[in-house]
C-alpha positions as CSV (number, residue, x, y, z in Angstrom):
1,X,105.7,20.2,90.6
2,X,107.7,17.8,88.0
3,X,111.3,17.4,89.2
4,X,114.2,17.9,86.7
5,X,114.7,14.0,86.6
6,X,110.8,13.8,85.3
7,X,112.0,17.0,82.7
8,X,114.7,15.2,81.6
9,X,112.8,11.5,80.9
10,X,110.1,13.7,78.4
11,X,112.4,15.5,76.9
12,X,114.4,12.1,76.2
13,X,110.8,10.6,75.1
14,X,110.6,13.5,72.3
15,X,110.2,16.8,73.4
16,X,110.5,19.6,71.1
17,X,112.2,21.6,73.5
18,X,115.2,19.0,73.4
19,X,118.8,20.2,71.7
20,X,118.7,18.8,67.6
21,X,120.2,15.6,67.5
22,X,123.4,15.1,64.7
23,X,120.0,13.4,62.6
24,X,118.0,16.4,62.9
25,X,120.6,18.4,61.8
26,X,121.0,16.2,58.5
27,X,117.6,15.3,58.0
28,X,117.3,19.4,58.1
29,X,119.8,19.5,55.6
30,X,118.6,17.0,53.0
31,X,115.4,18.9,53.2
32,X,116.8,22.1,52.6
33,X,118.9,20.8,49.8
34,X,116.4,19.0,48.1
35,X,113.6,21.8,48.0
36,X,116.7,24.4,46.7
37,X,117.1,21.2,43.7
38,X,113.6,21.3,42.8
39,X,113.4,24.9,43.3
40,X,115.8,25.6,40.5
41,X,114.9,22.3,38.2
42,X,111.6,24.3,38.0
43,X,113.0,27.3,37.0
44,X,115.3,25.0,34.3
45,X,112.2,23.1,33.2
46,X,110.7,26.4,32.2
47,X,113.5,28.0,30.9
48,X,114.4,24.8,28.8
49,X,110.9,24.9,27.6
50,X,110.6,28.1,26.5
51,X,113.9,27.4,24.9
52,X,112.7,25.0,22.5
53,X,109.4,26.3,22.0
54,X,110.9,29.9,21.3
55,X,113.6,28.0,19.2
56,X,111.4,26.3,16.8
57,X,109.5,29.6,16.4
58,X,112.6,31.9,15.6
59,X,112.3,31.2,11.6
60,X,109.0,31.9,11.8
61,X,109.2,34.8,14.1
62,X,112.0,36.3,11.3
63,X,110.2,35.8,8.2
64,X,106.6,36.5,9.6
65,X,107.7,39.8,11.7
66,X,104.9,41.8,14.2
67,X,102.7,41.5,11.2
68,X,102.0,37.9,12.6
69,X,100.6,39.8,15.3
70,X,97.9,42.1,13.3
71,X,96.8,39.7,10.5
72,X,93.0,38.5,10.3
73,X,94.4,35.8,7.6
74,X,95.4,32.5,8.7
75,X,95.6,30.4,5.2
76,X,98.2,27.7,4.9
77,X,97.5,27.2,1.4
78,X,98.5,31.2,0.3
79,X,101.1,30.7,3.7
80,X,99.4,33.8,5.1
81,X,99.1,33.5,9.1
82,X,97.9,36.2,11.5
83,X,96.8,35.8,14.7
84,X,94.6,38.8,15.6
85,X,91.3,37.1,16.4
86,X,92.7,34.2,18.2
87,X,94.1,37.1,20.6
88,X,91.5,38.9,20.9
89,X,89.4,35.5,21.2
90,X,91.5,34.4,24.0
91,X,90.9,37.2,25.9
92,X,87.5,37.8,25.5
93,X,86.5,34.3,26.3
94,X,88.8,34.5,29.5
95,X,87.6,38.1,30.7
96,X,84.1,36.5,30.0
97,X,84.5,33.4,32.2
98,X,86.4,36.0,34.8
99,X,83.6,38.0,35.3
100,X,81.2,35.3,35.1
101,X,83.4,32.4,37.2
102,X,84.5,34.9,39.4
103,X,81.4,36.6,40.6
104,X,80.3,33.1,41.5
105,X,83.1,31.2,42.9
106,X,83.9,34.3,45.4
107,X,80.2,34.2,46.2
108,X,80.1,30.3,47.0
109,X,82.9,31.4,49.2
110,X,81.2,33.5,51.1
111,X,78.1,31.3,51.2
112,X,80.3,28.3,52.6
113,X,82.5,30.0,54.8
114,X,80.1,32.4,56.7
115,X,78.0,29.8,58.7
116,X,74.8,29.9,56.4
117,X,74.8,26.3,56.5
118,X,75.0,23.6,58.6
119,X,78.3,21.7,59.2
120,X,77.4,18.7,57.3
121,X,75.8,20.2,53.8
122,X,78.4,22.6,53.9
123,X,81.0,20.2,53.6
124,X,79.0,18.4,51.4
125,X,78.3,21.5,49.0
126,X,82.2,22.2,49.2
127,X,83.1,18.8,47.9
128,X,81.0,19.5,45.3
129,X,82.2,22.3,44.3
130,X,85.8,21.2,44.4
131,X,85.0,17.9,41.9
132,X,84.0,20.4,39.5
133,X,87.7,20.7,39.1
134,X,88.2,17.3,38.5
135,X,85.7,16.7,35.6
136,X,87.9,15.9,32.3
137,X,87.5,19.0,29.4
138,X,86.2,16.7,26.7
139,X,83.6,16.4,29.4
140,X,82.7,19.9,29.6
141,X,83.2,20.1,25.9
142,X,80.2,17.3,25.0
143,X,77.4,18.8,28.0
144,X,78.1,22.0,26.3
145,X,77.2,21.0,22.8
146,X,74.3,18.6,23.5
147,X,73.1,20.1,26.9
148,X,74.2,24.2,26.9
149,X,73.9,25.4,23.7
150,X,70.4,24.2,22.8
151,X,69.5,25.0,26.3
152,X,70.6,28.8,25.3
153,X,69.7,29.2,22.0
154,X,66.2,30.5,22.4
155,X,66.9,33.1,24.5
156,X,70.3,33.5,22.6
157,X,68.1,34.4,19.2
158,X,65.8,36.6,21.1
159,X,68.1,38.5,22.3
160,X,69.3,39.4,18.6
161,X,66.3,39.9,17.3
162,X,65.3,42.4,19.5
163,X,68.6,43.7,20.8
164,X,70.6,43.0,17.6
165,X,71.1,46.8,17.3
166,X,73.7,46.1,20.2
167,X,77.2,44.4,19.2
168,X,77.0,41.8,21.5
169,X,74.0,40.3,19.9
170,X,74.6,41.4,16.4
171,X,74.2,37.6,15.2
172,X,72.5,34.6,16.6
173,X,73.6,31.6,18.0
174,X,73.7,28.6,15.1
175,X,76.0,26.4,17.2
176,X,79.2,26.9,18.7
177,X,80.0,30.4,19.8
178,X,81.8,32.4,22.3
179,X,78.8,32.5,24.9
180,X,78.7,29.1,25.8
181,X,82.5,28.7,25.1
182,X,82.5,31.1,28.0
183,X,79.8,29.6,30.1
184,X,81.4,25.8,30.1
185,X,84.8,27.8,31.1
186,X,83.6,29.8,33.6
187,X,82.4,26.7,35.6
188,X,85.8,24.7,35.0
189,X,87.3,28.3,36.7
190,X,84.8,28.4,39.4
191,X,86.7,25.7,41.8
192,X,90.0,27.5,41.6
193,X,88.1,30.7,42.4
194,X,86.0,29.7,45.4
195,X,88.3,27.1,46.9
196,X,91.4,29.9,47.2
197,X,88.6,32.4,48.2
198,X,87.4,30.6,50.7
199,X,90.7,29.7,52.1
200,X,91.4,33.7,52.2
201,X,88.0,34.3,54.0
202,X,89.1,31.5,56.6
203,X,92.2,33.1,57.6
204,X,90.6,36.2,58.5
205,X,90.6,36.1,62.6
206,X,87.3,35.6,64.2
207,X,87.8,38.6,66.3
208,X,87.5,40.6,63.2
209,X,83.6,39.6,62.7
210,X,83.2,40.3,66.3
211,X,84.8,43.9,66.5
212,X,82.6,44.8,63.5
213,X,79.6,43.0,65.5
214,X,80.3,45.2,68.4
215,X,80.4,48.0,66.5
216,X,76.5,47.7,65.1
217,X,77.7,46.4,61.7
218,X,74.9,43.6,59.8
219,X,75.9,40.7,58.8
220,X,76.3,42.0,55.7
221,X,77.8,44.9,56.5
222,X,80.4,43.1,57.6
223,X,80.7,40.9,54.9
224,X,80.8,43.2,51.7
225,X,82.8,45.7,53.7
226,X,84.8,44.3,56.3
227,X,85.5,40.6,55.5
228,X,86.0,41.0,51.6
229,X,88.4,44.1,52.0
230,X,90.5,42.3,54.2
231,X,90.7,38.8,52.5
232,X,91.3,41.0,48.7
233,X,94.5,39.8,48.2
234,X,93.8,36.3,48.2
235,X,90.7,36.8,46.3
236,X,92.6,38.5,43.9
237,X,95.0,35.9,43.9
238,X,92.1,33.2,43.2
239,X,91.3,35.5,40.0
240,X,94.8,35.3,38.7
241,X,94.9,32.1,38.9
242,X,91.5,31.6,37.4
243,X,92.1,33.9,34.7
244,X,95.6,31.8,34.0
245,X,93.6,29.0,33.3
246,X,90.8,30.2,31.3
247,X,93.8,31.7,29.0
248,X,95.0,28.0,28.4
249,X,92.3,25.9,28.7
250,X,91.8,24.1,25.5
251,X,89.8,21.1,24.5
252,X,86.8,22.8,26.0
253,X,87.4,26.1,24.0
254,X,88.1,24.2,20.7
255,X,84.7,21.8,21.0
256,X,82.4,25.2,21.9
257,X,83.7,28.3,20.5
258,X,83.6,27.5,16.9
259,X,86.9,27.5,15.4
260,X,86.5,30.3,12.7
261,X,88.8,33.3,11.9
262,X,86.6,35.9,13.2
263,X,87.3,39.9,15.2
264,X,84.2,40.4,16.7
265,X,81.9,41.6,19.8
266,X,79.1,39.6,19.5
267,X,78.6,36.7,22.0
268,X,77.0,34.4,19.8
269,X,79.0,34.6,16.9
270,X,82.0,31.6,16.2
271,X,85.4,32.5,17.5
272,X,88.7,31.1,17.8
273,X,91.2,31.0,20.6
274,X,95.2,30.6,20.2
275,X,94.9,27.2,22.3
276,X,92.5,26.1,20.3
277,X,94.4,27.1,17.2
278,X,97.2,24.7,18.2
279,X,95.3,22.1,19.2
280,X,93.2,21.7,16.0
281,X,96.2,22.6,13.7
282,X,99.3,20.1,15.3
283,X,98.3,16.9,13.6
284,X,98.2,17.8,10.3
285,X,101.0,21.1,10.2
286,X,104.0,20.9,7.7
287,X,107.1,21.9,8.8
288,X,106.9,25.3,7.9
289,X,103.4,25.8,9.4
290,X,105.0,24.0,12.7
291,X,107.2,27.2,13.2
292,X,104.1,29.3,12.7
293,X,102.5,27.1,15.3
294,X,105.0,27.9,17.9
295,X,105.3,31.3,17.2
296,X,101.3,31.5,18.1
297,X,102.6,29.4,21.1
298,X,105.2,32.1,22.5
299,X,102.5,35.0,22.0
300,X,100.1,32.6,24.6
301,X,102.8,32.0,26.8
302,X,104.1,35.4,26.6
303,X,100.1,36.8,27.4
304,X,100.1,34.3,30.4
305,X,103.6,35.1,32.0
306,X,102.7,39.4,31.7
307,X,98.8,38.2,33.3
308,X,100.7,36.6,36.3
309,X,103.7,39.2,36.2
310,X,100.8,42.0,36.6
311,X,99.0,40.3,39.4
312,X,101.8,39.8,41.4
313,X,102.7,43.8,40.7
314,X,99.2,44.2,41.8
315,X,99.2,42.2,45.0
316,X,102.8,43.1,46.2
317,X,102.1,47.2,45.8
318,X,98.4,46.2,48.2
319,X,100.4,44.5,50.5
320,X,102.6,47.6,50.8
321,X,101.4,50.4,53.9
322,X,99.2,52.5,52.5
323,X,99.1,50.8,49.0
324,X,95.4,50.4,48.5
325,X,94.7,53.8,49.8
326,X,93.1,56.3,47.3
């Protein structure tokens, strides 16, 4: 049995269970302050941001109204701007790559955190995965012009000519288009999606696979219904976030969707998104047309603040007792 003496020599060597030193105590302090600073500098970064941008856009916003909103038209030389496709492109291509990068990532997830591999290629497999993420956009942009599209476009023009009847093959694929916009941005989404997935599937307490075990439950069985209900938040979470950056993802988007003006369902067809809009348009605005530019800018950033604004709503009322009860 130690004796007090022996006690008091380890907690003098570093024990945790020692009283906080007058160090501690500031060292706790300066931490404390410092993450409150950076803390609210965020929240004055993106304030100040949203200043400006929304500042520069306020003539604009005056003179152009909601109609900004609802126009087809964007035509510098008439100085008639609308934004309607590049909305409706934004989305599409984002709920695209969702559904696509999502179903996917969260099933690498499963496949890497579920013991279907060895130690060693699983590690291997989720390094791979997670360099995705680090791949530049131009990148994607130039494998999906000279690899993707030509790789797709047979099956891309069959499909219209004998399911053109259908609006999402209503035209064929020429060249850049919203399908492989969406391919190439569904894989730059996929590493967000599986690596947060993964993490939520991790957390999940081992005794939880067992109890379903016990209980005559597959392996599946207790994957689609037990692990994947309990790890939905943060699955969720990793779509939020994926879906966050699909909506301003932008080099990408502006090399492969085609750049034109265009309200439409088809998956082939040329489309435009709003970050591409500014992108392609910056260099060579005029002052008037940089207003307009912002003023497209506060619609994205407005549609990505309400994305993250509703997933949070989402997550917080599943968190609640009861909350994801029918």
């Amino acid at each position: 049995m130690a004796s007090p003496e022996t006690d008091r020599k380890a907690g003098a060597g570093g024990s945790i269970c020692r009283p906080p030193t007058a160090a501690d105590r500031l060292a706790d302090r300066v931490f404390r302050g410092l993450t409150c600073a950076f803390a609210w500098l965020t929240l004055l970064l993106i304030g100040y941001i949203v200043w400006r941008i929304g500042g520069t856009a306020l003539p604009a916003m005056k003179r152009l109204g909601i109609g900004f909103l609802t126009g087809t038209t964007w035509d510098p030389n008439q100085q008639k701007y609308g934004i309607l496709p590049e909305i409706w492109g934004t989305l599409y291509s984002s709920l695209l790559a969702l559904s696509i990068g999502g179903f996917f990532g969260v099933a690498i997830a499963i496949f890497l955190s579920e013991d279907f591999l060895p130690d060693r290629i699983r590690v291997v497999l989720k390094a791979t995965v997670e360099l995705l993420a680090a791949i530049p956009s131009v990148v994607y942009g130039l494998w999906g012009i000279y690899i993707l599209i030509p790789m797709i476009r047979p099956l891309a023009n069959w499909l219209h000519v004998h399911l053109g009847w259908l609006p999402f093959f209503s035209t064929s694929l020429t060249g850049p288009g919203m399908f492989p916009a969406a391919l190439v941005l569904s894989i730059m989404i996929l590493p967000t999606v599986a690596a947060i997935s993964q993490d939520a599937l991790g957390a999940i307490p081992a005794r939880t696979r067992e109890a379903a075990f016990g209980l005559g439950a597959t392996r599946w069985e207790t994957i689609l219904r037990v692990l994947l209900p309990t790890a939905s938040r943060g699955i969720f979470s990793a779509l939020v976030l994926g879906f966050g950056r699909a909506l301003g993802e932008t080099m990408a988007l502006a090399m492969l969707i085609g750049n034109s003006n265009r309200l439409t369902l088809s998956l082939f067809s040329p489309a435009d998104t709003l970050a591409a809009l500014l992108a392609l348009n910056f260099p060579e605005a005029s002052n008037l047309e940089v207003g307009v530019l912002m003023y497209a800018a506060v619609i994205l950033l407005t549609i990505t603040l309400l994305v993250n604004i509703a997933g949070e709503m989402i997550i917080s009322f599943s968190a609640r007792p009861g909350g994801g009860r029918s």
